[in-house]
C-alpha positions in Angstrom: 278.4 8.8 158.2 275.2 7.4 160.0 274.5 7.9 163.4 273.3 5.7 166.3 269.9 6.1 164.9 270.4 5.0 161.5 272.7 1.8 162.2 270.9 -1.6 161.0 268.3 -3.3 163.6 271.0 -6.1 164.5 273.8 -3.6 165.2 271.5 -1.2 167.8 270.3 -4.8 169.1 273.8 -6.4 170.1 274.4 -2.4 171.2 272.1 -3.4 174.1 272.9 -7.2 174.6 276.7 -6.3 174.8 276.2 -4.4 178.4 275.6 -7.6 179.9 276.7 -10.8 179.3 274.8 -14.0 177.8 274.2 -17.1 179.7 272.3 -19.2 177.2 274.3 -22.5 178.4 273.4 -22.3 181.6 272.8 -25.3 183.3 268.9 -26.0 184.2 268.9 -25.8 187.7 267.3 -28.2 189.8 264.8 -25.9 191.7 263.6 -24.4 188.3 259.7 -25.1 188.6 260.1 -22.9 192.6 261.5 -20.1 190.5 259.5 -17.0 189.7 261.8 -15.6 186.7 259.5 -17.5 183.8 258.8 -15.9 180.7 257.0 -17.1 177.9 256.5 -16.7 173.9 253.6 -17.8 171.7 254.3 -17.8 168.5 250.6 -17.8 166.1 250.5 -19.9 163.5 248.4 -23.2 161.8 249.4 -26.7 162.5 250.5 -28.9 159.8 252.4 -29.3 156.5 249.9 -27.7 154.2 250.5 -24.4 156.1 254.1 -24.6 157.5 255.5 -22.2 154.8 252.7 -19.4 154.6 252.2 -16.1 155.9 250.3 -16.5 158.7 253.0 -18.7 160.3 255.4 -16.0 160.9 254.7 -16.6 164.4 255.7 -20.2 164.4 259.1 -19.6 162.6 260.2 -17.1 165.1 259.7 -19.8 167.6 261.5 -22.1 165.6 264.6 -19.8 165.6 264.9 -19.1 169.1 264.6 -23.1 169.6 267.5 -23.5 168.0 269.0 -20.8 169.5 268.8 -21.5 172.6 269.6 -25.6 171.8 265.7 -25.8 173.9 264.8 -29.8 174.2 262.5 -31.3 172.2 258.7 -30.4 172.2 256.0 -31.8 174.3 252.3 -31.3 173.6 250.6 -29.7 176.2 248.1 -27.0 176.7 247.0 -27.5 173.0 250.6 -26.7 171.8 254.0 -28.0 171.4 255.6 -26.8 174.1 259.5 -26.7 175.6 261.0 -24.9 178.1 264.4 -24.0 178.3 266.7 -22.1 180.3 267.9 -19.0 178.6 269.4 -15.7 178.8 268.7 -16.1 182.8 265.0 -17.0 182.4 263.0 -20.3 182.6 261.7 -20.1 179.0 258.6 -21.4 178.0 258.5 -21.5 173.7 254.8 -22.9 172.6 253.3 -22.9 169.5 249.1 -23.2 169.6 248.3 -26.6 167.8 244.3 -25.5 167.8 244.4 -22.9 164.3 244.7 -19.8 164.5 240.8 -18.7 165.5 240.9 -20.6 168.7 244.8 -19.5 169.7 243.5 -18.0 173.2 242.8 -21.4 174.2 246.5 -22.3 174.5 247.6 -18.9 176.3 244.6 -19.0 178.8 246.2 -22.6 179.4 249.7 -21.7 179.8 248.9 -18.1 182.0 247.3 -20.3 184.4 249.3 -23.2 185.0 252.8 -21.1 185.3 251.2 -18.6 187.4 252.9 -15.3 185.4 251.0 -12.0 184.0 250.5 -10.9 180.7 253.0 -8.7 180.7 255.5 -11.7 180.9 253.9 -13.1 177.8 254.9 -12.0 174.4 252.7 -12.9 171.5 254.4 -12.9 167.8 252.4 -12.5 165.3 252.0 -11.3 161.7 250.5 -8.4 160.8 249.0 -7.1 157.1 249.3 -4.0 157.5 252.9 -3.9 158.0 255.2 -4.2 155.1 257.5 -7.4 154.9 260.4 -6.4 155.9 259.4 -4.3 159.2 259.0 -5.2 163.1 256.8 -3.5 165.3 256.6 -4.0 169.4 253.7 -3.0 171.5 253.2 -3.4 175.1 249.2 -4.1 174.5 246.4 -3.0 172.1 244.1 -4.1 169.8 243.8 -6.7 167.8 243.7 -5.3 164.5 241.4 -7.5 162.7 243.7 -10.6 163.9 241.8 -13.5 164.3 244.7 -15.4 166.7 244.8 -12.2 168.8 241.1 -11.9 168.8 240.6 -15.2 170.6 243.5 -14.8 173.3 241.8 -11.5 174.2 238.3 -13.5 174.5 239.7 -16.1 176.6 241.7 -14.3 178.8 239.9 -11.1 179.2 242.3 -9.0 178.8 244.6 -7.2 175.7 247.5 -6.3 177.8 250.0 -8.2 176.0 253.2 -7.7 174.9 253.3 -8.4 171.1 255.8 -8.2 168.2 254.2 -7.8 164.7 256.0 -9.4 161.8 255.1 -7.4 158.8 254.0 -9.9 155.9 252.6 -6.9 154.0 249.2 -6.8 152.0 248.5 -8.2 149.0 249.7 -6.4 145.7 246.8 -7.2 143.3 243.9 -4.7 144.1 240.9 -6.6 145.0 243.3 -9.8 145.9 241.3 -11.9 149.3 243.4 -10.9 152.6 242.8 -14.4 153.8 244.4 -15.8 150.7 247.5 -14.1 151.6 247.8 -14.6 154.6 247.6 -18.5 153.6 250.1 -18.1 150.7 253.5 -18.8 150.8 256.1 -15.9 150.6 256.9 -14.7 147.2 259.9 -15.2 145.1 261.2 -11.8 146.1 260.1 -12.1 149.7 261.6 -15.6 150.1 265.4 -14.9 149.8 265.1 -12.3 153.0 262.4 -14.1 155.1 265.6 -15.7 157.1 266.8 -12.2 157.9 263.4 -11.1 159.5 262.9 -14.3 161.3 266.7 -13.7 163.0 266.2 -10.2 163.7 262.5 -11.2 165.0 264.6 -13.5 167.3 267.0 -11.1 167.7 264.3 -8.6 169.1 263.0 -11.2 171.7 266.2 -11.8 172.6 266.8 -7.7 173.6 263.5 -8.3 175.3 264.8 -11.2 177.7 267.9 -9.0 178.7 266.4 -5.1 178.5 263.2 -5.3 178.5 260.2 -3.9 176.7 260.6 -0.5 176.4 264.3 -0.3 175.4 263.1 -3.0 172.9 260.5 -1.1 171.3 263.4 2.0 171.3 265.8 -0.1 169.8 263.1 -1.7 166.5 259.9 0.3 166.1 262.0 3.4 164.3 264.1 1.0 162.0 262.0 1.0 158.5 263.2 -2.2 157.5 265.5 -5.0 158.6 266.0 -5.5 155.0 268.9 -3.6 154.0 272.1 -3.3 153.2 274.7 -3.2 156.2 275.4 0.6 157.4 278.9 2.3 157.5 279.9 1.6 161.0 279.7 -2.5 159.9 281.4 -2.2 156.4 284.8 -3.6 156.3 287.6 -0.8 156.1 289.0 -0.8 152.7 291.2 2.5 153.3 289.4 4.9 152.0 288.2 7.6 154.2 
């Protein structure tokens, strides 16, 4: 039998979203840009076909999921990013994806903390990290930036690394001596690929539990969980009548 600790990352997610409930279909309401309750999510990436599918886009997927989640309108380009807002899970949402490359990410962020008025601690940042395995989610309420180039550049244009971030693990390279930035800018492997779509939903699931419980029961409920790559736990298999 597996305890609370040891049930899959979805299950001890919707544990926390079930205690309230989910108003994703909200209508927009009319007084929305007088309101103070905006949050916003950058998701780090590279603009353009030739990098849509890599590593280093983790970011931008994540963003892409919680688009569609959330049925957000179509994007805008502003502040060197398409942009849309929505309004989600009680929030004024604000989904952007830097169009600038990755080195000069900050740009976008400095942008977007100015014009909507909010800190950086209502600012999350996803973005992939090498030194986690695929497969694994990390949450931090600020930090370094741990050789990131993207992060890198939002701390040098905002002044600041109090940020919010969640870390998609792509993992390092497997050939000794492989080029980290060739990784980073190659596509997911044949073994990766089949499970990228669970770690983009559970990404989104994550920002999600951050919307509705914030950070720190967040970071509880994911940074223990080795991998959101596995099989489903007791508690979620079907009964088949055996005890």
């Amino acid at each position: 039998m597996y305890g609370i600790g040891q049930l899959s990352l979805r299950s001890r997610i919707m544990h926390w979203l079930r205690r309230s409930a989910v108003d994703e279909n909200v209508e927009e309401p009319s007084d929305m840009y007088a309101r103070a309750d905006t949050r916003i999510i950058v998701g780090l990436g590279n603009p353009g076909v030739k990098y849509a599918h890599t590593r280093h886009n983790a970011g931008f997927m994540v963003i892409d999921e919680i688009a569609s989640r959330s049925a957000a309108p179509a994007i805008k380009k502003r502040f060197h990013a398409e942009l849309t807002e929505v309004r989600y899970l009680g929030y004024r949402l604000v989904l952007a994806k830097p169009q600038t490359f990755m080195n000069d990410s900050g740009i976008t962020v400095r942008e977007l903390l100015n014009w909507y008025k909010v800190t950086p601690k209502e600012l999350m940042i996803v973005v992939d990290d090498l030194d986690i395995p695929f497969g694994r989610l990390r949450l931090r309420p600020d930090g370094s930036a741990g050789g990131h180039n993207g992060l890198k550049s939002i701390f040098r244009e905002t002044g600041t690394t109090a940020f919010p971030r969640l870390r998609v693990g792509i993992g390092r390279p497997k050939h000794e001596g492989a080029q980290s930035i060739g990784h980073v800018l190659s596509t997911f492997s044949t073994e990766e690929a089949p499970n990228l779509p669970k770690v983009i939903a559970a990404s989104a699931d994550t920002l999600e539990m951050w919307l509705k419980e914030g950070l720190l029961a967040s970071m509880n409920a994911i940074n223990g969980v080795p991998s959101v790559i596995e099989e489903p736990s007791v508690m979620e298999q079907p009964n088949n009548g055996n005890h």
